[in-house]
PDB file of N, H, CA, C and O in Angstrom:
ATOM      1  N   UNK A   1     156.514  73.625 161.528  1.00  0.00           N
ATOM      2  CA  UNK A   1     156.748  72.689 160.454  1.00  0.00           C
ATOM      3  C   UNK A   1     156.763  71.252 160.971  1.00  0.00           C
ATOM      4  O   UNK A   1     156.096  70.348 160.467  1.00  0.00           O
ATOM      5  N   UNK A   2     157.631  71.109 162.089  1.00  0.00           N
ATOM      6  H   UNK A   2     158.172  71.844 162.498  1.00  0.00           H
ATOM      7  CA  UNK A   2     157.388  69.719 162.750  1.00  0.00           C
ATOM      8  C   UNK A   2     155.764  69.425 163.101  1.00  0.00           C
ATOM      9  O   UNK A   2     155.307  68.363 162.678  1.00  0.00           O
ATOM     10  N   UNK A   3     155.211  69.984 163.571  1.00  0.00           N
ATOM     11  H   UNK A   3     155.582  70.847 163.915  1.00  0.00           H
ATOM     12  CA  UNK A   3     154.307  69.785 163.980  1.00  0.00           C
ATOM     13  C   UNK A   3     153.135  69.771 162.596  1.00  0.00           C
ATOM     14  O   UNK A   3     152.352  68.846 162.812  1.00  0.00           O
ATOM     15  N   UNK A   4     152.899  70.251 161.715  1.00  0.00           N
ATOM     16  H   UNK A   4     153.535  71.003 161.540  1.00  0.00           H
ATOM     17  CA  UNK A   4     152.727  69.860 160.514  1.00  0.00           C
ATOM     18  C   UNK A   4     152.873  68.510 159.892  1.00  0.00           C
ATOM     19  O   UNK A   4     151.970  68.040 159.200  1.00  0.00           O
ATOM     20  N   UNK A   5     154.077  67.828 160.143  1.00  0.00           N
ATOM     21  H   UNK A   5     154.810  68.210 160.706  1.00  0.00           H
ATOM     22  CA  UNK A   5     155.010  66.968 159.573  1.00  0.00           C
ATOM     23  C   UNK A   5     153.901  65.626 160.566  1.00  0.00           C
ATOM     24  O   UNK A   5     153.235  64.756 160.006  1.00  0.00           O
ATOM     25  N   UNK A   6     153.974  65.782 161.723  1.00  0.00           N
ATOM     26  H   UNK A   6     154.516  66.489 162.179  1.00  0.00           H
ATOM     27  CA  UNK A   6     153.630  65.121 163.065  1.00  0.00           C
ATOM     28  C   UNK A   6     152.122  64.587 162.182  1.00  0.00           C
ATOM     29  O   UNK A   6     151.865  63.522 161.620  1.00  0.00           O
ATOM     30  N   UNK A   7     151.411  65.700 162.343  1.00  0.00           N
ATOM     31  H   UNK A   7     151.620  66.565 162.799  1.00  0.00           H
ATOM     32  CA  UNK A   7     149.760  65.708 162.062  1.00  0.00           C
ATOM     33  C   UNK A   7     149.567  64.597 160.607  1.00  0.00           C
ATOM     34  O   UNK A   7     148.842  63.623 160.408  1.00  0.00           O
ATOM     35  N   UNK A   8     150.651  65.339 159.733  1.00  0.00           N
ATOM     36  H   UNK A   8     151.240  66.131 159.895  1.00  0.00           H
ATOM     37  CA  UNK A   8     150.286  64.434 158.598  1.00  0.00           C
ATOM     38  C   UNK A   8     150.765  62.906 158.424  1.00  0.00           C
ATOM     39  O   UNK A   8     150.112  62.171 157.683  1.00  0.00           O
ATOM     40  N   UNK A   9     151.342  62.661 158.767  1.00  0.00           N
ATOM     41  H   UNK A   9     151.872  63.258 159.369  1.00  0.00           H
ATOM     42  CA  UNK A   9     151.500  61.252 160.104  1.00  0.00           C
ATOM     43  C   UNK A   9     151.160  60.399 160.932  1.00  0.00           C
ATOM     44  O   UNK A   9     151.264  59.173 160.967  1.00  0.00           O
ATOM     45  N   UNK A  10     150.585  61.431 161.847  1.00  0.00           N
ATOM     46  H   UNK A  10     150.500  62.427 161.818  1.00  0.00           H
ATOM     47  CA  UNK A  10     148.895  60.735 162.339  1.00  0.00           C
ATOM     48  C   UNK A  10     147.949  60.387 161.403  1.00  0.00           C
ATOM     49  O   UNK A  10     147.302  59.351 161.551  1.00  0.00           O
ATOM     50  N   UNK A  11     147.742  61.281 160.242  1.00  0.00           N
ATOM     51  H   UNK A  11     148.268  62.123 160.122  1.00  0.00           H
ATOM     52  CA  UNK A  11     146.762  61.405 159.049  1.00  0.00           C
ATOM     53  C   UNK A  11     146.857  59.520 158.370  1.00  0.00           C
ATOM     54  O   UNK A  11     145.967  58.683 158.520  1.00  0.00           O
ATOM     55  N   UNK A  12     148.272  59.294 157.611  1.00  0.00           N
ATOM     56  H   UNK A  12     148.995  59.974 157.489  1.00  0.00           H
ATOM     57  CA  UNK A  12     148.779  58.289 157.343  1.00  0.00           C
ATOM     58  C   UNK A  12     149.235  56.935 157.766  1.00  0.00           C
ATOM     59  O   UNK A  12     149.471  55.899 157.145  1.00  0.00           O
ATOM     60  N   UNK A  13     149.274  57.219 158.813  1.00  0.00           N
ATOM     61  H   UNK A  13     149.082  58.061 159.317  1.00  0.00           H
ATOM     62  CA  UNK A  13     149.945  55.771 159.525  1.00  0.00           C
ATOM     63  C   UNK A  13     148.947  54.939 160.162  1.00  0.00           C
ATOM     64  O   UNK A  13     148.471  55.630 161.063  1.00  0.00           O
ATOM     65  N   UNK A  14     148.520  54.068 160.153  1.00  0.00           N
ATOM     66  H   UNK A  14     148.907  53.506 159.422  1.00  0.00           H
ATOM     67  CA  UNK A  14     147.893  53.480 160.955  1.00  0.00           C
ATOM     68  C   UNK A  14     147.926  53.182 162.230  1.00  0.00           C
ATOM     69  O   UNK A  14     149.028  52.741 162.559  1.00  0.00           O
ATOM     70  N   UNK A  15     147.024  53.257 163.234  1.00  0.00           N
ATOM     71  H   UNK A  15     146.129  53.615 162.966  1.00  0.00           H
ATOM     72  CA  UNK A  15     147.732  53.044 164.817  1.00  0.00           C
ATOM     73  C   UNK A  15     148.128  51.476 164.965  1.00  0.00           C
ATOM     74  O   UNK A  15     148.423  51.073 166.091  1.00  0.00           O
ATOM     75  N   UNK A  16     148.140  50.806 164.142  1.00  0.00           N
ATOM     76  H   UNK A  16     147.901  51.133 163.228  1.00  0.00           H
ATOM     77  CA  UNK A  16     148.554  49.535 164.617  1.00  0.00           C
ATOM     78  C   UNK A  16     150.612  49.522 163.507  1.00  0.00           C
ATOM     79  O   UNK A  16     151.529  48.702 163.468  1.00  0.00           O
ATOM     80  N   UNK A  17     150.436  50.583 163.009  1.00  0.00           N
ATOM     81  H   UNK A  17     149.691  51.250 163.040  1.00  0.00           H
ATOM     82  CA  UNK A  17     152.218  50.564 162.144  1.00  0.00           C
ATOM     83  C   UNK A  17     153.160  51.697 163.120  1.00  0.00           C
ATOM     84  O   UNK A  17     154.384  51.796 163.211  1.00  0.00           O
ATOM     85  N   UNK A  18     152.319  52.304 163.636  1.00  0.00           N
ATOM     86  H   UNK A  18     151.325  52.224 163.561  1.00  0.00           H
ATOM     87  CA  UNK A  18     153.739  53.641 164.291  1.00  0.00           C
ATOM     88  C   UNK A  18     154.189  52.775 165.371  1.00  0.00           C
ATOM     89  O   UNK A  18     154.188  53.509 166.360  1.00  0.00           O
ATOM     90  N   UNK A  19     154.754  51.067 165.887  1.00  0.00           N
ATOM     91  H   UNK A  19     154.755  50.471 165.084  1.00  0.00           H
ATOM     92  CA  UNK A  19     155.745  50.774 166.817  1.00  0.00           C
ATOM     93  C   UNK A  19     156.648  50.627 166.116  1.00  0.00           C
ATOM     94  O   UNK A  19     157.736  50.778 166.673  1.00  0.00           O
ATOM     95  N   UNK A  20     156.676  50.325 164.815  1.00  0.00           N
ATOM     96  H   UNK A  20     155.793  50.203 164.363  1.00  0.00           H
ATOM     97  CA  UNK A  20     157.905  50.736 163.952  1.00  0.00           C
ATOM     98  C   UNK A  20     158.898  51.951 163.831  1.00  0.00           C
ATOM     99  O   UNK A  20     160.076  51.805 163.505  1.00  0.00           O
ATOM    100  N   UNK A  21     158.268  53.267 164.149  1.00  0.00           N
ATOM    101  H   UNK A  21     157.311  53.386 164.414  1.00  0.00           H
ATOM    102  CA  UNK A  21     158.898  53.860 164.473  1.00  0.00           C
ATOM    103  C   UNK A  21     159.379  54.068 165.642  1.00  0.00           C
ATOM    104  O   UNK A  21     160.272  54.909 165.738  1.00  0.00           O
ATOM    105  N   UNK A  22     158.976  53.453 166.682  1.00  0.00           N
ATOM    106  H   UNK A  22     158.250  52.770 166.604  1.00  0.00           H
ATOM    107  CA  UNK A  22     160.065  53.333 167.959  1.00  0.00           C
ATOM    108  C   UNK A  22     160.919  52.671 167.914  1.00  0.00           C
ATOM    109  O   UNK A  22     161.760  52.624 168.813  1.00  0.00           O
ATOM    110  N   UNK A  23     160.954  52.020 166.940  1.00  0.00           N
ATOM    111  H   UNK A  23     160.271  52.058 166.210  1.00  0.00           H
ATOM    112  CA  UNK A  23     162.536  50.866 166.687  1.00  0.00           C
ATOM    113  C   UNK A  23     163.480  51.788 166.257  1.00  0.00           C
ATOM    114  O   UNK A  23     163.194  52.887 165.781  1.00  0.00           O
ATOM    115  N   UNK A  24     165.246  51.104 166.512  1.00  0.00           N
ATOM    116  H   UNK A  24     165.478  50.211 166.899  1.00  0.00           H
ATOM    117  CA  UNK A  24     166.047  51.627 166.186  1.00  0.00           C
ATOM    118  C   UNK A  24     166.397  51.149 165.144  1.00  0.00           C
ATOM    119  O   UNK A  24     166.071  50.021 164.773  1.00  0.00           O
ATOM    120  N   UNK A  25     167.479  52.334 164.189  1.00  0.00           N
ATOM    121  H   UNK A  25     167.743  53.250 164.490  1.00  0.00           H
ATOM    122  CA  UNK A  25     168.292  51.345 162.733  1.00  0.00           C
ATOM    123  C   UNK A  25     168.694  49.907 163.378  1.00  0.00           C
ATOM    124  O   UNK A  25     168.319  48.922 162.741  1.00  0.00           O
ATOM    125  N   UNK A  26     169.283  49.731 164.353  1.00  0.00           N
ATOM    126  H   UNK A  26     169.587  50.531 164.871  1.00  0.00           H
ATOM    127  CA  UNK A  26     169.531  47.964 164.522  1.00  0.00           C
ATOM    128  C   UNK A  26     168.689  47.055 164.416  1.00  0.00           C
ATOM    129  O   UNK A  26     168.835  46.049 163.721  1.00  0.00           O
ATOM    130  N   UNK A  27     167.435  47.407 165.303  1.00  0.00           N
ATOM    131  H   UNK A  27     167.316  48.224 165.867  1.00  0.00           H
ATOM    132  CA  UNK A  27     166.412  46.600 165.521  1.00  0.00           C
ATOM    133  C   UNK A  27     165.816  46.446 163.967  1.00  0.00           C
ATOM    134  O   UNK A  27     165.594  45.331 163.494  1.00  0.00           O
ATOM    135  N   UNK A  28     165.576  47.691 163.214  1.00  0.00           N
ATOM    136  H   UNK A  28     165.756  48.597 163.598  1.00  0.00           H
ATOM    137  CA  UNK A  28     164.974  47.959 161.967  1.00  0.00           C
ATOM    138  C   UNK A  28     165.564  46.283 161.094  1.00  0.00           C
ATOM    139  O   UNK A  28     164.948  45.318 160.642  1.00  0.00           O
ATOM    140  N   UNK A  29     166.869  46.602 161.183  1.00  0.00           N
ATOM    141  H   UNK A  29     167.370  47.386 161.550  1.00  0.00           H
ATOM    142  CA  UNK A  29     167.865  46.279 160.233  1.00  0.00           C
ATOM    143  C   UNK A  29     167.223  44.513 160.842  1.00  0.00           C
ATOM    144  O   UNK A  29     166.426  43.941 160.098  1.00  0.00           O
ATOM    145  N   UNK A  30     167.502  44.055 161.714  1.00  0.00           N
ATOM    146  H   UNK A  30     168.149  44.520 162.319  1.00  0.00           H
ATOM    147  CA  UNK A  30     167.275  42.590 162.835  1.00  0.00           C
ATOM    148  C   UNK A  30     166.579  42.290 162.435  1.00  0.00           C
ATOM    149  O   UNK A  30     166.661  41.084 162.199  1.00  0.00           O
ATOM    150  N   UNK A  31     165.037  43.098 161.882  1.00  0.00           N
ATOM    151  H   UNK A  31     164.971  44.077 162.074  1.00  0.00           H
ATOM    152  CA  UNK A  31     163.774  42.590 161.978  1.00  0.00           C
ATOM    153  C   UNK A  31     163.881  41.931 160.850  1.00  0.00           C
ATOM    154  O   UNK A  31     163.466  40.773 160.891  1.00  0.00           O
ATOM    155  N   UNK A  32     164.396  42.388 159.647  1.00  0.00           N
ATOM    156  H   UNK A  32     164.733  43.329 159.614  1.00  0.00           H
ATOM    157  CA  UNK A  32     164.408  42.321 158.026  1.00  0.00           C
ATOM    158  C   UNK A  32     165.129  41.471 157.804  1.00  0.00           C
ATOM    159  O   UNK A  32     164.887  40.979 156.701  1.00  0.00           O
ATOM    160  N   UNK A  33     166.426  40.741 158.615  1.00  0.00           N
ATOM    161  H   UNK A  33     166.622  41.140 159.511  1.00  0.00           H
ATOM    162  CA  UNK A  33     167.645  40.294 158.449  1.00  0.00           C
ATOM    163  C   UNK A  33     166.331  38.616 158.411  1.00  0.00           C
ATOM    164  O   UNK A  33     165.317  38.236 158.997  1.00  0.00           O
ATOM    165  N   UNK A  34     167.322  38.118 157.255  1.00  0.00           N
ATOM    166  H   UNK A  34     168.146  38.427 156.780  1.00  0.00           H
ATOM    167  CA  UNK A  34     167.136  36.368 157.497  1.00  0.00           C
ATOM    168  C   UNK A  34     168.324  35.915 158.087  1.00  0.00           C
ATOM    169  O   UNK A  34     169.443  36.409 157.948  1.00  0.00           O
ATOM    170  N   UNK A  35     167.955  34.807 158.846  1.00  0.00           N
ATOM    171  H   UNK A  35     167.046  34.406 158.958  1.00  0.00           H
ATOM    172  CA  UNK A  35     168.627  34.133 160.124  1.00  0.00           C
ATOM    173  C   UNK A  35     169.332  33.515 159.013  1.00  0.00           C
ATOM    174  O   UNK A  35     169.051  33.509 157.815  1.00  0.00           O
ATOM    175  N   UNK A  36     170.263  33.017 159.621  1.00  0.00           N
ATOM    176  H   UNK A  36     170.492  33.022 160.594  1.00  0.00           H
ATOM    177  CA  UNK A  36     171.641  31.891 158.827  1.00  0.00           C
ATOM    178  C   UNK A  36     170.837  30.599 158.863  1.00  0.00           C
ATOM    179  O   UNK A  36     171.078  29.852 157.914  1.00  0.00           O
ATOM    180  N   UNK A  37     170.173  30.280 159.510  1.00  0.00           N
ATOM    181  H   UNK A  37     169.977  30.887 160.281  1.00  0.00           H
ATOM    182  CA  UNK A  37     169.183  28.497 159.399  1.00  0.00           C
ATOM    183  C   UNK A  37     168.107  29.144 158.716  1.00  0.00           C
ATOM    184  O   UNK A  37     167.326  28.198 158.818  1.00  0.00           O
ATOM    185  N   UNK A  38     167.470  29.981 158.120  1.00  0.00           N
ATOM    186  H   UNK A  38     168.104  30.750 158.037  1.00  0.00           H
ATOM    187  CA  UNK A  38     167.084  30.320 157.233  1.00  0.00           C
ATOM    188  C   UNK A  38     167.776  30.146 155.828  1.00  0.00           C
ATOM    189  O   UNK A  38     167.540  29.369 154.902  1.00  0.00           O
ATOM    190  N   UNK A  39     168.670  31.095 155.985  1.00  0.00           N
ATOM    191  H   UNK A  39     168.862  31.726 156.737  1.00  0.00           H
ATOM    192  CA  UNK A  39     169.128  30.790 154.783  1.00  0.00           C
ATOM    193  C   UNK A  39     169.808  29.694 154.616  1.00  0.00           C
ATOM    194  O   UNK A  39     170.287  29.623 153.484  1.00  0.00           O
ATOM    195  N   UNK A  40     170.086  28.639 155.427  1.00  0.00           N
ATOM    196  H   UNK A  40     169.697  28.697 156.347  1.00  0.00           H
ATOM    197  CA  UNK A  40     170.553  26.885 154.971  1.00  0.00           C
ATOM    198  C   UNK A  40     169.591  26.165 154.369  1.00  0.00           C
ATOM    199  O   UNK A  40     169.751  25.221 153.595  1.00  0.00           O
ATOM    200  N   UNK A  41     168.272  26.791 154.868  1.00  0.00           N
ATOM    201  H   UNK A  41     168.142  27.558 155.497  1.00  0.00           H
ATOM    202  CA  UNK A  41     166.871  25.979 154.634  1.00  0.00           C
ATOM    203  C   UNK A  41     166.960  26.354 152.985  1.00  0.00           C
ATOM    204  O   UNK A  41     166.806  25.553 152.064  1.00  0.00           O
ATOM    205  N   UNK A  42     167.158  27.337 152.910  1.00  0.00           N
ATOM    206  H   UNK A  42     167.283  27.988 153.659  1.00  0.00           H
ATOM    207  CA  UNK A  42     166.671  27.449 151.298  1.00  0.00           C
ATOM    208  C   UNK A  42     167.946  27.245 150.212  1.00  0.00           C
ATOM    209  O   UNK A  42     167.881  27.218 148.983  1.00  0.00           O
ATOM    210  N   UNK A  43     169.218  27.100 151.151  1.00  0.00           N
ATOM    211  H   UNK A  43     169.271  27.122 152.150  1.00  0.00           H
ATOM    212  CA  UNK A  43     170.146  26.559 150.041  1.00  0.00           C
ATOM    213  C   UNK A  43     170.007  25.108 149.618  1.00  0.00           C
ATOM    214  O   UNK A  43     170.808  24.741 148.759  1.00  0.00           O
ATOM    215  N   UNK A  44     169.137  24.224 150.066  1.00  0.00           N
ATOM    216  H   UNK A  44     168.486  24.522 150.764  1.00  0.00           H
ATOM    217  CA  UNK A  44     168.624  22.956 150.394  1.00  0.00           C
ATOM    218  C   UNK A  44     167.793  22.147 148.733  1.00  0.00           C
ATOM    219  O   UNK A  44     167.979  21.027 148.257  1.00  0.00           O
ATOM    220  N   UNK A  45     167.004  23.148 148.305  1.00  0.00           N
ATOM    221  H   UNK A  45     166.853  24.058 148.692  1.00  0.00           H
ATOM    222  CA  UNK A  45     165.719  23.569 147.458  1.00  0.00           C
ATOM    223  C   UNK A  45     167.081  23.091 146.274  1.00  0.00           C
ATOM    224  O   UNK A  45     166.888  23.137 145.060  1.00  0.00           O
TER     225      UNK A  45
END
């Protein structure tokens, strides 16, 4: 079944999107996060 799971995966993902899945929930979470001088920039507007 894993290996099923694996294949259809390869099928879907593009080889330039699966380093995303070597990230961890932190990193995941880091990548998505806006910075605090980000968000000053746009309380500005």
């Amino acid at each position: 079944m894993i290996r099923a799971k694996r294949e259809l995966a390869d099928l879907t993902v593009e080889a330039g999107e699966k380093w995303i899945t070597e990230l961890s929930t932190g990193e995941i979470r880091s990548l998505f996060k806006l910075s605090e001088s980000i968000n000053a920039d746009n309380d500005e507007d």
